[in-house]
C-alpha positions in Angstrom: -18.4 -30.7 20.3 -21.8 -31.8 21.5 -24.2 -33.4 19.5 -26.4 -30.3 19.1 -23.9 -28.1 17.6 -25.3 -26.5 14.7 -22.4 -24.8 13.2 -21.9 -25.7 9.9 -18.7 -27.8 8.6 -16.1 -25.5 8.3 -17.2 -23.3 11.5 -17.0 -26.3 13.7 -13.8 -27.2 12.2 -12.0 -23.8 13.1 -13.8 -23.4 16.5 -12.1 -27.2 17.4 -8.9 -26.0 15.5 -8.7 -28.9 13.3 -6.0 -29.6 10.8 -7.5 -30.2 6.8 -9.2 -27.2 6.2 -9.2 -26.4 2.2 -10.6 -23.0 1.0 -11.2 -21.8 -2.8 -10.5 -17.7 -2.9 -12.1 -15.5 -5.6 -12.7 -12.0 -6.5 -16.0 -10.4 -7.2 -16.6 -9.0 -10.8 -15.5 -5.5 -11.5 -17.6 -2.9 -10.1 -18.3 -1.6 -13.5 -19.4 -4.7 -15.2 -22.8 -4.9 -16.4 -26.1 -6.2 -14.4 -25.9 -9.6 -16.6 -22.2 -9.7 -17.0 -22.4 -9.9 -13.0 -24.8 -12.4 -13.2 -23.1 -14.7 -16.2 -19.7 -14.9 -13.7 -21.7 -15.6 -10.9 -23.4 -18.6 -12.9 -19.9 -19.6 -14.4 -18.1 -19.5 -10.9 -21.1 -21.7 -9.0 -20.7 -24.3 -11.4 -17.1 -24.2 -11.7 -17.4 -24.3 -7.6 -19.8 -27.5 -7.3 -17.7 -30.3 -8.0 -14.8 -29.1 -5.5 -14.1 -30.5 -2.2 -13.9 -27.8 -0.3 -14.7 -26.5 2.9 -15.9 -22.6 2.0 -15.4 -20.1 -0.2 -13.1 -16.6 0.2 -13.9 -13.7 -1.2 -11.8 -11.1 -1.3 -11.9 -7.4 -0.5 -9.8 -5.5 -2.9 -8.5 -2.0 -1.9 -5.7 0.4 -3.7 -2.3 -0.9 -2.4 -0.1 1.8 -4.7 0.7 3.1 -1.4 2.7 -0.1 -0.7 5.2 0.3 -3.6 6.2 3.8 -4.9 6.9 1.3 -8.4 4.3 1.5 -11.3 2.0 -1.3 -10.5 2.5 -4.4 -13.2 -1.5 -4.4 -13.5 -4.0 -1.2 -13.0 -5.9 -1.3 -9.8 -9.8 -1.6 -10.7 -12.5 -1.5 -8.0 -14.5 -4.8 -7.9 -17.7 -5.3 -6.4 -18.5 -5.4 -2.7 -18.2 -9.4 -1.7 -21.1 -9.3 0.5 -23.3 -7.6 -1.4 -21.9 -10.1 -4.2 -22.0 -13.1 -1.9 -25.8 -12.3 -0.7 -27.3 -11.3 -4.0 -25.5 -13.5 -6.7 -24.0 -16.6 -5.3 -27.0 -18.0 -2.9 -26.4 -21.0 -4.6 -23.4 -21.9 -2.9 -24.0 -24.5 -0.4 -21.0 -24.1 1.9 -20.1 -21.0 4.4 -18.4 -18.1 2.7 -15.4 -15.7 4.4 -16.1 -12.2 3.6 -12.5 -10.1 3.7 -13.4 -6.8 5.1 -10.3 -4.3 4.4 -11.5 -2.3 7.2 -10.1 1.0 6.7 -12.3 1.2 3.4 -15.2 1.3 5.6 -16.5 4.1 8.2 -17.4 2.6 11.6 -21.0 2.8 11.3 -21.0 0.5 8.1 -18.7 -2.1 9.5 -21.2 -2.2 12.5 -24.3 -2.8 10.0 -22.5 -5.6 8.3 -21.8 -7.3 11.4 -24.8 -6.7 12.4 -26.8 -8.3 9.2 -24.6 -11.0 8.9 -25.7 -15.0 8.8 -23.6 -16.7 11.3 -24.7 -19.8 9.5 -23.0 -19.1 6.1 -20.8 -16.2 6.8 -17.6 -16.3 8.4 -15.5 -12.9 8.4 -11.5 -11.7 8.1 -10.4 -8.5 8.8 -7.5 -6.8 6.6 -5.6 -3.8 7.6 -3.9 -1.1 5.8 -1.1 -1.7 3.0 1.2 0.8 4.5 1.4 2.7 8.0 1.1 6.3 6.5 -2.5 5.1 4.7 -5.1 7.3 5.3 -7.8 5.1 7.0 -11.9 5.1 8.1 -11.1 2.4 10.5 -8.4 1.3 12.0 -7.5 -2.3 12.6 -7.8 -1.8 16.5 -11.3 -0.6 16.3 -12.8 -3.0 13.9 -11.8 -5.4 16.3 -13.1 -3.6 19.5 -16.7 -3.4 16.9 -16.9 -6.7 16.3 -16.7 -7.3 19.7 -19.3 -5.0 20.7 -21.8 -5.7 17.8 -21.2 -9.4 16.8 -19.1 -11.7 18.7 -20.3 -14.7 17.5 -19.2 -13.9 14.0 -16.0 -16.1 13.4 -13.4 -14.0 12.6 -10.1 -14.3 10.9 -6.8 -12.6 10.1 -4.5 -11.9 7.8 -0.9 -13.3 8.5 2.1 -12.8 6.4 5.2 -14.2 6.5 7.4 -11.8 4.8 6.6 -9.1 7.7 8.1 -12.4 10.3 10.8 -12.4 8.7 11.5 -8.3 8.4 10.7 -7.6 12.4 10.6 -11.4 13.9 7.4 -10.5 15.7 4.6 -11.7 13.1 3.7 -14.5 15.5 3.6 -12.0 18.2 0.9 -10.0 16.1 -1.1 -13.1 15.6 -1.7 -13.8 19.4 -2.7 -10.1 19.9 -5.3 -10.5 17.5 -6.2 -13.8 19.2 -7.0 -11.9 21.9 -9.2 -10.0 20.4 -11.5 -12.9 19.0 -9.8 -14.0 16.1 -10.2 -17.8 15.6 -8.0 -18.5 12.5 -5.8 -17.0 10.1 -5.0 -17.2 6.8 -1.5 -16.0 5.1 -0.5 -14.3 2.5 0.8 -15.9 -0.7 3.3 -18.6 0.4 6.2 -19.3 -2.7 8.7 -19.2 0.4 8.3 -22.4 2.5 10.8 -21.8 4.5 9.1 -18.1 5.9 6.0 -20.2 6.5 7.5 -22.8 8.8 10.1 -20.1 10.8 6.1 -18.2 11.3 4.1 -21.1 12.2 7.0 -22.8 14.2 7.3 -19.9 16.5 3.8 -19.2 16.7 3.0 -22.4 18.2 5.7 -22.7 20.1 4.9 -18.7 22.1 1.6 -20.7 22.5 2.7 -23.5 24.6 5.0 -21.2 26.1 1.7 -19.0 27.4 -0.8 -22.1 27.9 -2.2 -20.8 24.7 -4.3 -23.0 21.9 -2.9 -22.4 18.9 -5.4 -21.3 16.1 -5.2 -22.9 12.4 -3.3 -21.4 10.1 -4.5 -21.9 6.5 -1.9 -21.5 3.8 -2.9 -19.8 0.7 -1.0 -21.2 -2.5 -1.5 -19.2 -6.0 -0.7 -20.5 -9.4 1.8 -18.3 -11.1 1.4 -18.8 -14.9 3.4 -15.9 -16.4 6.5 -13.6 -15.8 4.0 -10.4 -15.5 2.3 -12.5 -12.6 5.5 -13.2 -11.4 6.4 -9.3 -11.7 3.0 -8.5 -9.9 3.3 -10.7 -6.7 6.7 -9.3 -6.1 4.7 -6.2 -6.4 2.6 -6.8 -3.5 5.3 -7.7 -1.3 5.2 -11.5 -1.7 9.2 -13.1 -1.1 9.7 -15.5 -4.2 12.8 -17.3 -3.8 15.4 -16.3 -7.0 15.8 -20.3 -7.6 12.0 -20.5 -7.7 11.7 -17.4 -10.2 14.2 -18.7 -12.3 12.2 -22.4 -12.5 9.6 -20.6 -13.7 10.7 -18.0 -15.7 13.0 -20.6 -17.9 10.5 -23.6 -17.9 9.0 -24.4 -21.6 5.4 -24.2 -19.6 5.6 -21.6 -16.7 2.1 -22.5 -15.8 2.9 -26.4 -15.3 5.9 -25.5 -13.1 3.9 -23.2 -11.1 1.7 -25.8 -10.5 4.2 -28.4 -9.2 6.2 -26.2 -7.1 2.3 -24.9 -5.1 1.7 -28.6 -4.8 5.0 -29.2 -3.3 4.3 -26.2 -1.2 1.5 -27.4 0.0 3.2 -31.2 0.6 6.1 -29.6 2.5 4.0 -27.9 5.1 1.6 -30.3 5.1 3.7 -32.7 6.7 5.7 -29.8 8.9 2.5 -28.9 10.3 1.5 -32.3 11.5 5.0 -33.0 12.9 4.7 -30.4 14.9 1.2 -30.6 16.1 -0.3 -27.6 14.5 -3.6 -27.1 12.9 -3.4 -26.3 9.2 -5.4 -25.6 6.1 -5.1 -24.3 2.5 -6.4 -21.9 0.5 -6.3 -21.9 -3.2 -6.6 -18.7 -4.8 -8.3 -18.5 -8.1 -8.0 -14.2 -9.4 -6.9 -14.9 -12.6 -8.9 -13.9 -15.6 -7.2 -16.1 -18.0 -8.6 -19.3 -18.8 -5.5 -21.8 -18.2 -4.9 -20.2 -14.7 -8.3 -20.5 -13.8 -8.6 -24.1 -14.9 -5.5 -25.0 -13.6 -6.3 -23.9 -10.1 -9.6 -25.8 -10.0 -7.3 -28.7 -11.0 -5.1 -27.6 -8.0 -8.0 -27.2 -5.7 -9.0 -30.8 -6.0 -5.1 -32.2 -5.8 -5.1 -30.3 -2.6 -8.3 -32.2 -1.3 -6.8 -35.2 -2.5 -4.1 -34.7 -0.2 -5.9 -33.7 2.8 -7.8 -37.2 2.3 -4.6 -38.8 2.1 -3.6 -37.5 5.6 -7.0 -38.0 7.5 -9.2 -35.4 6.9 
C-alpha cells in the first residue's frame, strides 16, 4: 500500500488481507431502555473498550430468528437499538473503525440505500446478514442488498457472514463465500466456532477453490464466545451453533463452567491460529461480548486481551 493511503488500521489490513485481525462484538442497548440508561452503557462500554488491543468494534444487528427453530427459544427475543444510529450518536468516543451488521431483510431498499449512502468510510465498515430461514418473509433480499451497495456505495468495505455448520450440512459454504466475493465482499466473519474441526474443513476448502480459480483468498475472522452457563449452552444450540457433545459435557460437569469456557475459546482460537498460518490463509478473531452478566462480560474482556496477546506472539 502506498504511502498516501488513508484508510484507517483495520481497513488497510482487510483490503491487503492480512492475517492478525482481532475484533470486540457487542449489542446495542434494548430498544426500550431509557435516554440515560442508553447513555450510562454507552459510557460503561467505551471505558471498558479503551484499554483493548483491538482493531474495531462489531456491533451487531439483532433480528427475530424463532423462524429458525420451531423450539421455545431458551431466552425471549427483545428488539435492541439500531447500531448505527447507536454507533453515530453514543459511542463517538471510540477511536477505532466500527462494523455495522445490517440484517438486510429488516430493512426496505430505500433505507439500506440512505445508510450506505451517509456512511463514514473512515470509521465505518459494513457486513451484510441474511435471513434465518428460507421461508422468512423479507424487505430485502440478500441478492439485492448486494447489487445496492454496489450501486450506491462501493467503497464501503463490506463483509459477510460465514458459518460453518451450513459447510458441513451442503459442503458448499465455501462456494457461497466466493459468490459473495464477487459481489464486493472483502472479508468474512463466522458464526460462533465451538467446532474447530468445521472451521478448518470451511476455511481449508475455501482457500484451496481460490488457488484453484487464481482467486485471493479474503480473511476469515473467527468469532469465539464465552459460554458461562448450561442455559447459554441450551441457547447457542438454539441458534444453530454445532457444540461438540465432549465439549458440552466439559462444561456442563466442570466445578466453574465459565473458567472451562474460557480455556477451550483460547484453545480454539490457538488451534486455528496456527492451521491458518500453515496453510497460508489470512485470519482474525472476533470476541463476542452479549452477555449481561457481569463474570461473562469481564471474562471476555480478559479473553479479548489473551487473544491480542497471541496475535503479538505470532507477528502481528
Amino acid at each position: 500500500m502506498d504511502e498516501g493511503d488513508e484508510r484507517p488500521g483495520l481497513q488497510r489490513m482487510l483490503a491487503e488481507a492480512r492475517p492478525g485481525v482481532l475484533l470486540f462484538s457487542i449489542t446495542p442497548p434494548r430498544r426500550n431502555a431509557t435516554p440515560e440508561r442508553i447513555k450510562e452503557i454507552a459510557a460503561v462500554t467505551l471505558e471498558r473498550l479503551a484499554p483493548l488491543d483491538v482493531d474495531g468494534l462489531i456491533l451487531y444487528d439483532i433480528d427475530d430468528e424463532s423462524d429458525r427453530n420451531p423450539e421455545e427459544r431458551p431466552f425471549p427475543y427483545l428488539p435492541t437499538l439500531d447500531p448505527a444510529w447507536y454507533h453515530a450518536e453514543h459511542l463517538g468516543g471510540w477511536d477505532r473503525p466500527a462494523v455495522i451488521y445490517r440484517c438486510v431483510g429488516k430493512y426496505h431498499e430505500d433505507e439500506l440505500a440512505e445508510w450506505l449512502r451517509t456512511a463514514d468510510t473512515r470509521r465505518v465498515l459494513g457486513v451484510f446478514v441474511g435471513a434465518s430461514s428460507g421461508d422468512k418473509s423479507v424487505r430485502t433480499d440478500m441478492r439485492r442488498a448486494h447489487a445496492v451497495r454496489q450501486e450506491v456505495r462501493p467503497d464501503l468495505p463490506l463483509g459477510a457472514v460465514v458459518i460453518g455448520e451450513r459447510h458441513r450440512r451442503g459442503g458448499e459454504e465455501h462456494l457461497r463465500m466466493l459468490a459473495k466475493q464477487e459481489r464486493g465482499c472483502t472479508f468474512f466473519v463466522s458464526q460462533v466456532v465451538y467446532d474447530v474441526n468445521e472451521a478448518k474443513n470451511l476455511v481449508s476448502d475455501y482457500l484451496y477453490e481460490c488457488r484453484d480459480r487464481g482467486v485471493t483468498p479474503r480473511t476469515v475472522v473467527f468469532t469465539l464466545s464465552l459460554c458461562g452457563s448450561l442455559k447459554t449452552l441450551e441457547f447457542v444450540r438454539w441458534l444453530g451453533v454445532d457444540v461438540p457433545r465432549w465439549l458440552q459435557n466439559s462444561i456442563r460437569y466442570a466445578d466453574d463452567p465459565l473458567a472451562e469456557s474460557y480455556r477451550q475459546a483460547l484453545a480454539i482460537a490457538r488451534d486455528l491460529a496456527d492451521f491458518c498460518e500453515e496453510l497460508g490463509m489470512p485470519y482474525g478473531f472476533n470476541v463476542e461480548s452479549v452477555s449481561i452478566r457481569r463474570a461473562e462480560i469481564e471474562a471476555t474482556t480478559e479473553l479479548a486481551a489473551d487473544v491480542a496477546a497471541l496475535l503479538r506472539e505470532r507477528g502481528r
